[in-house]
C-alpha positions in Angstrom: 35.0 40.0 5.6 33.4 38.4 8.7 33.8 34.8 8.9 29.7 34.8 9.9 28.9 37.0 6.8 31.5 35.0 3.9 29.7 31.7 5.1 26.1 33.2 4.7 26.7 34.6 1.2 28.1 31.2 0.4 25.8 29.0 1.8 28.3 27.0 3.5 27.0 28.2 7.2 25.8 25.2 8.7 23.5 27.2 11.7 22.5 30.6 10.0 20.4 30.8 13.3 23.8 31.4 15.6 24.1 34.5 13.6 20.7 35.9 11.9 18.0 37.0 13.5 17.6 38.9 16.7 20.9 38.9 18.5 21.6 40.9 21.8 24.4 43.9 21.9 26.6 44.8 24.6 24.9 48.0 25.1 21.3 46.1 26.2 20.4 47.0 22.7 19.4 44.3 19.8 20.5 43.5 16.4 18.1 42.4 13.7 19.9 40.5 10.8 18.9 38.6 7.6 20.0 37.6 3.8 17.9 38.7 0.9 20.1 37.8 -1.9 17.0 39.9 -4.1 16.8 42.7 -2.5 18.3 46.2 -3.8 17.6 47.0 -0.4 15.8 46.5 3.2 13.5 48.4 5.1 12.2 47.2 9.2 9.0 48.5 8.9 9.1 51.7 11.5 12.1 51.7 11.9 14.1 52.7 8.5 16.4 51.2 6.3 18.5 47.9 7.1 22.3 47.8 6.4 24.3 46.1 3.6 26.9 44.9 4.9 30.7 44.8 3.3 28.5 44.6 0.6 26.7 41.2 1.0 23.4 40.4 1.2 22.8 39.8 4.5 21.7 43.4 6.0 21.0 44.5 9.8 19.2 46.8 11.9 20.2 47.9 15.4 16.7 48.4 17.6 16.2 49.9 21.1 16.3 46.5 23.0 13.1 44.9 23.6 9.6 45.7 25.7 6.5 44.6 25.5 5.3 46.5 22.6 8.2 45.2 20.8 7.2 42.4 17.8 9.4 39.3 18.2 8.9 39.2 14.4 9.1 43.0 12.6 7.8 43.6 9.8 10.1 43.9 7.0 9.9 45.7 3.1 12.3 44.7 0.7 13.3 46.1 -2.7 13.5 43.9 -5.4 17.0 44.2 -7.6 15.5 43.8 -10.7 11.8 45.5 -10.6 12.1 47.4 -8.2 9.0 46.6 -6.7 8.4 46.5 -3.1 7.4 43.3 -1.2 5.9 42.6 2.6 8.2 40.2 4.3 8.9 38.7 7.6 12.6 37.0 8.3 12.7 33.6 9.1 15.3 33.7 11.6 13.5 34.9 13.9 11.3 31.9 15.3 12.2 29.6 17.9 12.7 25.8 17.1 9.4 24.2 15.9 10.3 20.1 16.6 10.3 19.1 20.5 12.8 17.7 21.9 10.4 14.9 23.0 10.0 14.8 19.2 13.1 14.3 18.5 14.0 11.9 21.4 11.1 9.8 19.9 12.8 10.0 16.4 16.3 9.3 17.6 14.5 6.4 18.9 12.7 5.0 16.1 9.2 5.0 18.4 7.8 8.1 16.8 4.5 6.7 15.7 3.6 9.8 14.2 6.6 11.0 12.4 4.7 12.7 9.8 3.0 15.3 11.9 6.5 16.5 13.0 8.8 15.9 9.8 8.2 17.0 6.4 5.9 20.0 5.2 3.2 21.6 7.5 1.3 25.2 6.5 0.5 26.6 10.2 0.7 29.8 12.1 3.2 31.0 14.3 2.4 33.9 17.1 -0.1 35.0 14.3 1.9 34.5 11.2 0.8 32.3 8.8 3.3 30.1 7.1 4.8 26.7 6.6 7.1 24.4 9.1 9.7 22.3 7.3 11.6 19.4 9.1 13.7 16.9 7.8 16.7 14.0 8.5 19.5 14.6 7.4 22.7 13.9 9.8 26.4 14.4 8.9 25.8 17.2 6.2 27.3 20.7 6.5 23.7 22.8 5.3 20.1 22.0 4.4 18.4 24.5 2.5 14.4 24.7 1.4 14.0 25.9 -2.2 11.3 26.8 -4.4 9.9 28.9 -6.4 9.5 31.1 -4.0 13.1 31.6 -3.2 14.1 31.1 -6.6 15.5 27.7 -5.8 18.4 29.6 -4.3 19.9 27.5 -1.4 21.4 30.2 0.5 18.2 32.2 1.1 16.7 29.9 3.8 19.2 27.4 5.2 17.6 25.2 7.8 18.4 24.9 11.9 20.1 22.0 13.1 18.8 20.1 16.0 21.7 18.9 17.9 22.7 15.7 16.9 19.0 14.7 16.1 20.1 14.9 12.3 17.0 16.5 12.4 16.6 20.1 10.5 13.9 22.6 10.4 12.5 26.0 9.8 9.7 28.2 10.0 9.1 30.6 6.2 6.5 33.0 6.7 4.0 33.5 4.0 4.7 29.7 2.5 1.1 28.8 1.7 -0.3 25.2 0.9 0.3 23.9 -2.8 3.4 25.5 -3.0 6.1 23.7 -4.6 9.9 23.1 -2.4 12.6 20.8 -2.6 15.8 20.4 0.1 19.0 21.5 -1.3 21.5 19.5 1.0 25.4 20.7 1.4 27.4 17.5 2.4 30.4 16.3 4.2 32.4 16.3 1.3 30.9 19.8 0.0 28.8 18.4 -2.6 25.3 19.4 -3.5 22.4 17.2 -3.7 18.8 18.3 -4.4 16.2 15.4 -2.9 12.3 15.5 -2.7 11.3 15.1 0.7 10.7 11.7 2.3 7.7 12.9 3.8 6.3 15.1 1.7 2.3 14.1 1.9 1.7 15.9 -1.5 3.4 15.6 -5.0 3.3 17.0 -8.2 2.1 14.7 -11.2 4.7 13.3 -13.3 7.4 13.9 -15.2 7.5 16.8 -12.0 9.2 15.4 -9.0 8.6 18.2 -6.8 7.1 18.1 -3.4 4.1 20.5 -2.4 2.8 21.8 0.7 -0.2 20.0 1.4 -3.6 20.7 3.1 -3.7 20.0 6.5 -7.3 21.0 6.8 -9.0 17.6 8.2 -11.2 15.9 5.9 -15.0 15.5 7.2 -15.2 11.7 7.1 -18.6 9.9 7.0 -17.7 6.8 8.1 -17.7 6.9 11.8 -20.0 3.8 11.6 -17.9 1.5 9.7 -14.7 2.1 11.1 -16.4 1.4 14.7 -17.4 -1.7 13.2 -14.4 -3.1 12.2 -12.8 -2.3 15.5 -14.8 -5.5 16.5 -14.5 -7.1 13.3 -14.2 -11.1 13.6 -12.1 -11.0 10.2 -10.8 -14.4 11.0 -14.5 -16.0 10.8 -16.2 -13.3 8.7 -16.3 -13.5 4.7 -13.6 -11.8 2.6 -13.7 -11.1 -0.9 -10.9 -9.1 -2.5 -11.1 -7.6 -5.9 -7.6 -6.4 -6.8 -6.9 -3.7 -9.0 -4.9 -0.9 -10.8 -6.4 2.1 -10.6 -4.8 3.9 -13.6 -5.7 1.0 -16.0 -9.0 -0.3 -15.1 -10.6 2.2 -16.9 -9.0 5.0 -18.9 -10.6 8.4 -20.7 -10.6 8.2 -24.6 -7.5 10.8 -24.4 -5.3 8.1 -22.2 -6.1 10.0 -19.3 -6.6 8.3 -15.9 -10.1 8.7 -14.3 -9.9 10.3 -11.0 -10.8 9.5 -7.9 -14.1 11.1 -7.9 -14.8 9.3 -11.5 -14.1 5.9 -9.9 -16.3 6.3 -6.5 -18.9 7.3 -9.2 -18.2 3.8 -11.3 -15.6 1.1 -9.8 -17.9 1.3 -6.4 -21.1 0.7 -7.5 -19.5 -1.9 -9.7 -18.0 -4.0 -7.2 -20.5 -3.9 -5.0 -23.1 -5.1 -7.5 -20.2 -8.4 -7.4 -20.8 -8.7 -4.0 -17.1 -8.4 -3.0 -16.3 -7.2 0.6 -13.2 -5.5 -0.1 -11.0 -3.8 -3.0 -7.4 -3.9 -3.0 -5.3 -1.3 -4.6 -2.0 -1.6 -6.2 0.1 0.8 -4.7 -1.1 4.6 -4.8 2.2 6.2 -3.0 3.9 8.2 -5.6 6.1 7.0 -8.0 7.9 8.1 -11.1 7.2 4.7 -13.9 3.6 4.2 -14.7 5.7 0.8 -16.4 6.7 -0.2 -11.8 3.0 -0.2 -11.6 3.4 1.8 -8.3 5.9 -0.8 -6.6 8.9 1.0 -7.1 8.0 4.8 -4.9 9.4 7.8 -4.5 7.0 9.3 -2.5 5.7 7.0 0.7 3.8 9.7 1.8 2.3 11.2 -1.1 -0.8 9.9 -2.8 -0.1 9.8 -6.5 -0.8 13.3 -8.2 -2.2 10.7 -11.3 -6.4 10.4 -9.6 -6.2 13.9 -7.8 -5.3 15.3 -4.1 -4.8 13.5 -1.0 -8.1 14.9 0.0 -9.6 13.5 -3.0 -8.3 9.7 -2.2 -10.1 10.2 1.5 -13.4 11.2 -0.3 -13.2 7.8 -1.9 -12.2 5.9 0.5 -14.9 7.6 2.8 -17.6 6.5 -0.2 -16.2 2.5 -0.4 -17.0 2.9 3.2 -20.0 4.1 3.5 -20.9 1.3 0.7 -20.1 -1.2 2.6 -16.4 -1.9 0.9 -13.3 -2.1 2.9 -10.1 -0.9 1.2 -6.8 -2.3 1.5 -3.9 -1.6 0.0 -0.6 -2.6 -1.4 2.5 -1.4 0.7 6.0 -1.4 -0.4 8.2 -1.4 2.9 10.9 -4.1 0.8 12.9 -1.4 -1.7 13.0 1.6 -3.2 14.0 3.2 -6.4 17.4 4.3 -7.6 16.1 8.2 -8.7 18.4 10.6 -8.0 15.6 13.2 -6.5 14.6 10.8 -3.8 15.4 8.4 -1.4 18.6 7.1 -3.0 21.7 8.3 -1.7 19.9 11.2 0.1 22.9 13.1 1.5 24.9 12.1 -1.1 25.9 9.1 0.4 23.5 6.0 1.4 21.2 6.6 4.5 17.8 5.0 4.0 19.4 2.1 2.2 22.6 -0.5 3.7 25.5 0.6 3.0 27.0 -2.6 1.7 25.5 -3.5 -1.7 25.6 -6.9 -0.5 22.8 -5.9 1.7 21.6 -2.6 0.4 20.6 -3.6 -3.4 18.7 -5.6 -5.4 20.3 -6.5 -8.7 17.5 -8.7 -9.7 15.2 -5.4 -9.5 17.4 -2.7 -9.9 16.3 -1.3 -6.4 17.5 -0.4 -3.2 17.0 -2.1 0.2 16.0 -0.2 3.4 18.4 -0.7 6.6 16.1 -1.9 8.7 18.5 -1.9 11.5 18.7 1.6 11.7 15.8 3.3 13.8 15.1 6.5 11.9 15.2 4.5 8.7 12.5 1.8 10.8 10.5 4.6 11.9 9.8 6.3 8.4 8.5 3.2 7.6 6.4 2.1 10.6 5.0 5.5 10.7 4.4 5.3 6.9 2.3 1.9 7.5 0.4 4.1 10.5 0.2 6.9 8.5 -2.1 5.5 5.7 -4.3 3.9 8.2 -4.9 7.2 10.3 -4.6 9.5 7.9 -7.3 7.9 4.7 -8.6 5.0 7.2 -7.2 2.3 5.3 -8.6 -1.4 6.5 -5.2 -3.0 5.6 -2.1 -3.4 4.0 -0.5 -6.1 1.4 3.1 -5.9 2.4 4.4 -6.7 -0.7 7.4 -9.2 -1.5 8.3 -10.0 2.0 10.1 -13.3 1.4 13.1 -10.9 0.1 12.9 -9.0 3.3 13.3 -11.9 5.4 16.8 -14.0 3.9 19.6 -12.2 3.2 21.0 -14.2 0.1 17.6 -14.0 -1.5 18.2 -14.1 -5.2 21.9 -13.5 -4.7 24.5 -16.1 -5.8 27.3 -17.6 -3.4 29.9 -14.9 -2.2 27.0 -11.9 -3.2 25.4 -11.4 0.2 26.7 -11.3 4.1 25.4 -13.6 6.5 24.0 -11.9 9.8 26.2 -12.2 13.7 25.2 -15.6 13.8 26.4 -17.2 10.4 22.8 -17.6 9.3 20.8 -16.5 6.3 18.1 -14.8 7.9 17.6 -10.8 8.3 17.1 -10.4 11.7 16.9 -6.4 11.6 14.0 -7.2 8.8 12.4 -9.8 11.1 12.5 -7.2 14.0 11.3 -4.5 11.9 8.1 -6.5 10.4 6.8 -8.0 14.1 7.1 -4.2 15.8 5.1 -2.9 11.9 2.5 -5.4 13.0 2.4 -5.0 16.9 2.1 -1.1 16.1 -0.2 -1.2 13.8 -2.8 -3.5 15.4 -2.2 -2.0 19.0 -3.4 1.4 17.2 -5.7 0.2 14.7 -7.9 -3.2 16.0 -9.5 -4.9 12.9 -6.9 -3.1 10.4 -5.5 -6.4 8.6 -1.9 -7.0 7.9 -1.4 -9.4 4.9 2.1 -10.9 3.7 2.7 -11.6 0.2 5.6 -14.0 1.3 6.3 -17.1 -1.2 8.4 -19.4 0.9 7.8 -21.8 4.1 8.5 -19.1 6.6 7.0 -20.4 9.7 4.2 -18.3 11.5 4.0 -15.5 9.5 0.5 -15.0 10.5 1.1 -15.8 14.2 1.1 -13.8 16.9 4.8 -12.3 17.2 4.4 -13.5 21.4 4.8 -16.9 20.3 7.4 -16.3 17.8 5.0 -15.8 14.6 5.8 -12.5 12.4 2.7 -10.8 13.4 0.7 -10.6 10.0 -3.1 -11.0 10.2 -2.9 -13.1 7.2 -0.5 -14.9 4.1 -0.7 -14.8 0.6 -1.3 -18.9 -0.1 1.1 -18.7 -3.1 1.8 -22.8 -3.1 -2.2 -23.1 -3.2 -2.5 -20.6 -6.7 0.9 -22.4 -8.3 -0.5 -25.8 -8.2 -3.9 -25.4 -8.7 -3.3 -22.5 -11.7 -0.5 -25.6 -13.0 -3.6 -28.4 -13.2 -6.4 -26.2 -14.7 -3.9 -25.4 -17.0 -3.5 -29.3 -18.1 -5.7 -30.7 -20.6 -8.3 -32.7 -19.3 -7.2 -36.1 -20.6 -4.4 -35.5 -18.2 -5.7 -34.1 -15.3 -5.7 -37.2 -13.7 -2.5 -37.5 -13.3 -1.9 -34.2 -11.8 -4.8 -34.9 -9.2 -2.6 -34.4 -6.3 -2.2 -30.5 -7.3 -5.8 -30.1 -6.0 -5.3 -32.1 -2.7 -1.7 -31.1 -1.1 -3.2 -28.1 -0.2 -5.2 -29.5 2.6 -1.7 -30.9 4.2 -0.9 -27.2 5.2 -4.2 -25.4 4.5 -4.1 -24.4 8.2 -1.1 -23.8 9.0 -1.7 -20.2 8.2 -4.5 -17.7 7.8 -4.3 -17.7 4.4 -5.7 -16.0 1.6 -5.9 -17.4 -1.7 -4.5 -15.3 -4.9 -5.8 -14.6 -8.4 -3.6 -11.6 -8.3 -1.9 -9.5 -10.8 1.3 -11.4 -11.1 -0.4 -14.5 -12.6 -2.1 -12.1 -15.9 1.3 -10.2 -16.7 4.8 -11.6 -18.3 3.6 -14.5 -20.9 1.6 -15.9 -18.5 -1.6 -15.4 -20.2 -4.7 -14.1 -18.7 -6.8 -16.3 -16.8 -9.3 -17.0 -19.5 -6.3 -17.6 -22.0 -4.5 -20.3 -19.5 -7.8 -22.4 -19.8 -7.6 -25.6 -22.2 -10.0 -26.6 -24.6 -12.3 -25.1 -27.5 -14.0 -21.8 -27.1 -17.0 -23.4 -24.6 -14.5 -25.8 -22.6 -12.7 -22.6 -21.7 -15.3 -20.5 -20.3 -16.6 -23.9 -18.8 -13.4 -24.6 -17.3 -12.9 -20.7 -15.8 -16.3 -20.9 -13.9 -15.3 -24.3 -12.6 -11.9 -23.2 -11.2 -13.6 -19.9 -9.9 -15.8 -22.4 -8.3 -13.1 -23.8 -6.4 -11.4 -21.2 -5.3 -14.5 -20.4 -3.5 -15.3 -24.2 -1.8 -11.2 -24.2 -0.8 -10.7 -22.7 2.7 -9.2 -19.4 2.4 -10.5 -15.6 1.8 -10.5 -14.4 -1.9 -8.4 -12.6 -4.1 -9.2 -12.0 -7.8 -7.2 -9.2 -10.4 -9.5 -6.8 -11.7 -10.4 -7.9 -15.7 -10.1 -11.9 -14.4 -14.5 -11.7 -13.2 -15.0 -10.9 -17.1 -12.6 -13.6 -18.3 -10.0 -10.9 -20.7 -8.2 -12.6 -23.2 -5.6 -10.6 -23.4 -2.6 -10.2 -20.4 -3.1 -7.2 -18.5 -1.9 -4.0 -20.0 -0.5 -0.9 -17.4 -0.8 1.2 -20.8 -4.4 0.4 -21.0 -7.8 0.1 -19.9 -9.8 -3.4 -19.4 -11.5 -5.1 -22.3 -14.1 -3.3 -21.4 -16.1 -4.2 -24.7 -16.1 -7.9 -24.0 -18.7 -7.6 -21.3 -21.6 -7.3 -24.3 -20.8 -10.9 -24.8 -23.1 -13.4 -23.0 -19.9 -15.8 -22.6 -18.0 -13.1 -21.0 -20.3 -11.8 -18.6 -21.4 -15.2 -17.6 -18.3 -14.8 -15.8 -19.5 -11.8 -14.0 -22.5 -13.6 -13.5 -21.2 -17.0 -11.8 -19.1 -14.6 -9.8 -21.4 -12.7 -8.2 -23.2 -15.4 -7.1 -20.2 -17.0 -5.7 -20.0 -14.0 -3.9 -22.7 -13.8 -2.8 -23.2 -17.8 -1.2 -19.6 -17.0 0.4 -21.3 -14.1 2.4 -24.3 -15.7 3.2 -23.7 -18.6 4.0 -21.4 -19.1 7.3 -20.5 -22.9 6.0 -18.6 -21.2 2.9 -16.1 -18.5 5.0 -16.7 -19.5 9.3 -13.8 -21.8 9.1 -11.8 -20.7 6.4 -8.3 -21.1 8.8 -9.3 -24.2 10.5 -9.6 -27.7 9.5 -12.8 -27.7 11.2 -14.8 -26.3 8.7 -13.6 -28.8 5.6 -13.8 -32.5 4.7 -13.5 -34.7 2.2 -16.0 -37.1 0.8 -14.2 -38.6 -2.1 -10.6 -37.0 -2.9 -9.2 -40.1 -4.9 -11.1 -40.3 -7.8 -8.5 -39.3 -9.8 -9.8 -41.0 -12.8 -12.6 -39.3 -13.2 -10.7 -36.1 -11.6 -13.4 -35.3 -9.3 -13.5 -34.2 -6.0 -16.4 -33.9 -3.4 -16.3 -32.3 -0.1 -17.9 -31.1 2.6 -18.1 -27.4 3.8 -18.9 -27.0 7.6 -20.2 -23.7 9.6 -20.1 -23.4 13.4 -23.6 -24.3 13.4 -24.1 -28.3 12.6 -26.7 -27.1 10.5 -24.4 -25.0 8.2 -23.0 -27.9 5.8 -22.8 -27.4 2.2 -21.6 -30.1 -0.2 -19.8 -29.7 -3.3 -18.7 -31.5 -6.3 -16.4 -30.5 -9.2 -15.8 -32.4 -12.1 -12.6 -31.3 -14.1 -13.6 -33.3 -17.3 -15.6 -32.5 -20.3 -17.9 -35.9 -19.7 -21.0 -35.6 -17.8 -21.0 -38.3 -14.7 -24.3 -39.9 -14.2 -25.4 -41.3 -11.3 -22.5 -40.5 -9.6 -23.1 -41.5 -6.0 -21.6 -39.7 -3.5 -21.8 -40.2 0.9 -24.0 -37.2 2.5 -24.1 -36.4 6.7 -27.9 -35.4 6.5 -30.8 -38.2 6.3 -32.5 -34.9 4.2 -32.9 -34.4 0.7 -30.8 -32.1 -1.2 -30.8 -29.3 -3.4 -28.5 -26.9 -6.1 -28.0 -23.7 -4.7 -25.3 -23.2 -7.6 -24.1 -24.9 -10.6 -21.5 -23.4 -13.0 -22.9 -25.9 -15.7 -26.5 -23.6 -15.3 -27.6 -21.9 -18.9 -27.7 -18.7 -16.7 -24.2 -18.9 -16.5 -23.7 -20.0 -20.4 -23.2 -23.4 -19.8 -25.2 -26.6 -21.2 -27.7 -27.1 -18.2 -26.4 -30.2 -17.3 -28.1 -31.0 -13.8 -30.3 -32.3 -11.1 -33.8 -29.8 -11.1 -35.6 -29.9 -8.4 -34.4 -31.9 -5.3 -31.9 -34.9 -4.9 -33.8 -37.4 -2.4 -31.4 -39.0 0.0 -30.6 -42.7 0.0 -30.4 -44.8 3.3 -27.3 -46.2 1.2 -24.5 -46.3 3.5 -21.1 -44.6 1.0 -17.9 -43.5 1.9 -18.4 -43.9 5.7 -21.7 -41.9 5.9 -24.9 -43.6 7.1 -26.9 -41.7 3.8 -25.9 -41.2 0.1 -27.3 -39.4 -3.1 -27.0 -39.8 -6.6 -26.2 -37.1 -8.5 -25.7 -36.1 -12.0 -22.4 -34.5 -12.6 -22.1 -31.9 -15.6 -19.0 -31.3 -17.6 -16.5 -28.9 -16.6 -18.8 -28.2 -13.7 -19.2 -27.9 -9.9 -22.4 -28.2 -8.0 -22.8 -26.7 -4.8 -25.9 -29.1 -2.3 -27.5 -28.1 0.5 -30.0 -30.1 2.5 -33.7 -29.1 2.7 
């Protein structure tokens, strides 16, 4: 048998375009051939039956050689073996390449900033013939195949072209239309099979299914030309920023357990959140991924919207309505690790490619995950086009790059002797380092305004500095030392809380050193933790009391806002993946007095520019009175750019009213409440100072002016001068 023809049958051919197709004869005529595995038998349409040959299944046709009336891509019938019905067909083999070589020059590189477009699944025409273009990386294998339904997931029937030594294989099928279902059947170097999803399949199936799908390319019709031309001027760094954090499969559920889609949440979760008067709503991650239980931080799928709330169209169309509301939309992005699965990134050719090779820098134990080679530019641009990808492709304002701290040292959460140090003896990553400052150079040289935010929980220096003057590049930092020692002294009974008063105050030693946000996330209402309600001390009333009063100070502390869905209606219970919120709560006055103190606090934090101008520099804060441990209160001064823009607050972290409680003011004016958490309105005991506070020309705490005030329990007051 011909060497060409044994390797075809087999599917062991590693460039079935050398030999199928249209190939020229020595007489000037032309050869047609091509495989059909399920064909009884082959007709070119005009021009008669093909022939078996040595009784294969490839079959050929010789044809007069070619003219202009000649179709580069005949027409083909075919007979199937076991119907015997006849089918319209059109081989494969006989289209040029599909990837440029700039394309792949680009790719080789790691500077294609548009991978996507090229690579994975696209349903287009070609000279007329409508079909789908499949490209994928894969170097140092023997075969790629695409397989489906449609070919019976037969891996022989359409092996894939090779691209030099690009890694990078492709094909055109005719008649491949958009939803269909494929996988890549990959032959290695040691002759072993592997079946993977592809890595940048845009377009899943829901699971258990863990099949990619041809999606629609068709653009969507986007409404929000206005808002996204905004926020290419958007001052985020002296603009209010309000982020309500959420899982979109558990914040509300059907009856059945099914998720709401989409469409159900731009009908409910926007107007909800808007009524809050956040700015912004962050999603837990929404890239596909097998585990409900990983809560979408373990994917499988970095292209793929999750199949669980609808189509990729479907996510634009709400991201399109939050921004037409008025809500920006970030999102959580998972650049650190990868799941083990067998169908997808792990091991991909059988052997490691995405991840290090070397356990000692390829794995996390602790997780049970994998860890991307960042040093390797194909690997570096799947995930810097992935970061772009979202933001072009469903307009995203910004991505949480989530658990960057183990990105950044190599022996994080590994014992002595369990990690390798880089060239220079040192701990740090510095292919990760590299990898994060070009993400973050890309992305805001393409997208100005689009926010980069680092969940990173050590003393890295400059993660939100430019990377020109050696920072990381991130637009902002999670403020993780902030929510551990303030979370540690609300959580202390107030008898004590005087001895912990330094929890509140270290912040202000760094508070700048950063653009930080402050976090009520997720991770602080899972894993015995208790909810946020639940980590308050105190009887039934001190615990709502004490709830408003720390949400109170998360908003007078310099920093934009974070709070986990279920947290603005104080839950008792710990979050629940399996689960909606507590929904049911919310008819209880105590409960959505939450809601209530919240969206006010919202609301002073947008309107007034004392509350957000300066939330990264020292500028816009100052202490009155931050040693009165013994009474554990604090009093402070918020400042705008304005000197007009001052607002003075006061919070009191023990169940005894202060009277008289005198307190330094900059403004010979009287003052008034603009907010206090003690208020009825709020379900608290209406503990106060109604009308206005007159000013005192009572020299205190080195101002000229002072006021007496009454402080209520478990309270703060927000002042403003008339």
């Amino acid at each position: 048998m011909n060497e060409n023809l044994r390797r075809i049958q087999q599917g062991t051919h590693h460039d079935p375009f050398d030999w199928l197709g249209w190939h020229p004869l020595p007489d000037g005529n032309q050869v047609l051939r091509t495989f059909m595995p399920a064909a009884e038998a082959v007709e070119v349409v005009g021009h008669g039956l093909m022939t078996r040959l040595e009784g294969t299944d490839c079959f050929e046709a010789k044809l007069p050689s070619a003219t202009d009336t000649t179709p580069s891509h005949p027409a083909l019938r075919w007979q199937d073996k076991q119907s015997g019905n006849w089918h319209d067909a059109v081989c494969p083999y006989t289209f040029p390449p599909q990837v440029g070589d700039l394309d792949l020059h680009l790719l080789g590189q790691g500077r294609h900033h548009h991978a996507w477009k090229v690579l994975g699944s696209h349903a287009t025409s070609v000279d007329g013939i409508a079909g789908t273009r499949f490209a994928v990386w894969a170097p140092a294998v023997k075969r790629v195949s695409v397989i489906g339904d449609f070919n019976a997931w037969d891996g022989r029937r359409h092996p894939m072209r090779v691209r030099g030594d690009s890694g990078v294989w492709e094909i055109f099928i005719p008649g491949i239309a958009v939803g269909t279902s494929y996988k890549y059947e990959i032959l290695n170097r040691h002759d072993a099979i592997v079946v993977k999803t592809d890595p940048y399949a845009q377009q899943m199936f829901m699971r258990p299914e863990t099949t990619s799908r041809v999606p629609n390319d068709v653009p969507h019709p986007w409404q929000d030309s206005a808002w996204i031309s905004a926020r290419e001027q958007f001052d985020w760094q002296h603009q209010p920023m309000s982020v309500y954090e959420l899982h979109p499969g558990s914040w509300r559920k059907h009856p059945d357990g099914r998720f709401y889609s989409w469409a159900e949440l731009t009908e409910t979760l926007i107007p909800y959140v808007t009524d809050l008067n956040y700015t912004h709503i962050e999603l837990m991650p929404v890239a596909e991924h097998p585990l409900d239980e990983s809560w979408g931080y373990q994917v499988s799928g970095y292209y793929a919207p999750t199949a669980r709330y609808g189509t990729p169209d479907d996510f634009r169309a709400f991201v399109d309505a939050c921004h037409v509301a008025g809500l920006g939309v970030l999102l959580d992005w998972v650049p650190a690790h990868f799941p083990k699965d067998d169908f997808a990134l792990a091991k991909f050719t059988g052997e490691p490619l995405y991840e290090h090779a070397d356990p000692r820098r390829g794995e996390h134990q602790d997780w049970g995950t994998l860890i991307f080679d960042f040093g390797r530019n194909e690997v570096k641009n799947f995930l810097i086009s992935n970061a772009l990808y979202w933001i072009d492709e469903f307009h995203i304002d910004g991505l949480r790059v989530d658990a960057v701290a183990s990105m950044l040292y190599l022996d994080y959460s590994r014992k002595a002797g369990e990690w390798l140090p880089n060239q220079y003896g040192g701990r740090e990553n510095i292919e990760a380092i590299a990898f994060l400052r070009e993400m973050n150079t890309v992305v805001h040289g393409y997208f100005p305004g689009v926010l980069t935010i680092a969940e990173e929980s050590t003393s890295w220096p400059a993660v939100s500095r430019p990377v020109e003057i050696g920072g990381l590049g991130f637009s902002m930092k999670w403020n993780m030392g902030w929510m551990n020692d303030n979370l540690k002294y609300i959580e202390q009974n107030p008898v004590h809380r005087k001895y912990h008063h330094n929890l509140l105050t270290f912040s202000q030693i760094y508070a700048y050193s950063e653009n930080f946000v402050l976090p009520l996330s997720h991770d602080e209402v899972v894993h015995l933790k208790h909810s946020m309600l639940d980590k308050m001390p105190g009887d039934y009333w001190q615990a709502f009391a004490n709830l408003r009063l720390f949400y109170a100070w998360h908003y007078a502390h310099p920093g934009k806002k974070l709070l986990f869905m279920g947290s603005e209606f104080g839950q008792w219970a710990e979050w629940n993946v399996k689960k909606e919120l507590d929904w049911a709560l919310c008819q209880f006055p105590a409960h959505d007095s939450i809601r209530h103190v919240l969206r006010d606090l919202n609301r002073l934090y947008r309107d007034l520019p004392a509350l957000h101008h300066y939330d990264f520099d020292g500028r816009g804060f100052q202490w009155i009175d931050c040693h009165d441990s013994d009474q554990s209160v604090l009093s402070l001064i918020r400042h705008g750019e304005n000197p007009d823009d001052q607002l003075i607050i006061l919070l009191n972290f023990t169940p005894v009213p202060r009277y008289a409680y005198r307190i330094g003011v900059p403004a010979a004016a009287s003052y008034r409440e603009v907010l206090n958490t003690d208020s009825e309105y709020y379900g608290g005991s209406n503990c106060g100072n109604a009308g206005m506070i007159p000013v005192q020309p009572h020299a205190w705490m080195g101002f000229e002016h002072s006021v007496e005030v009454t402080l209520p329990p478990l309270a703060a007051l927000f002042l403003q001068a008339c």
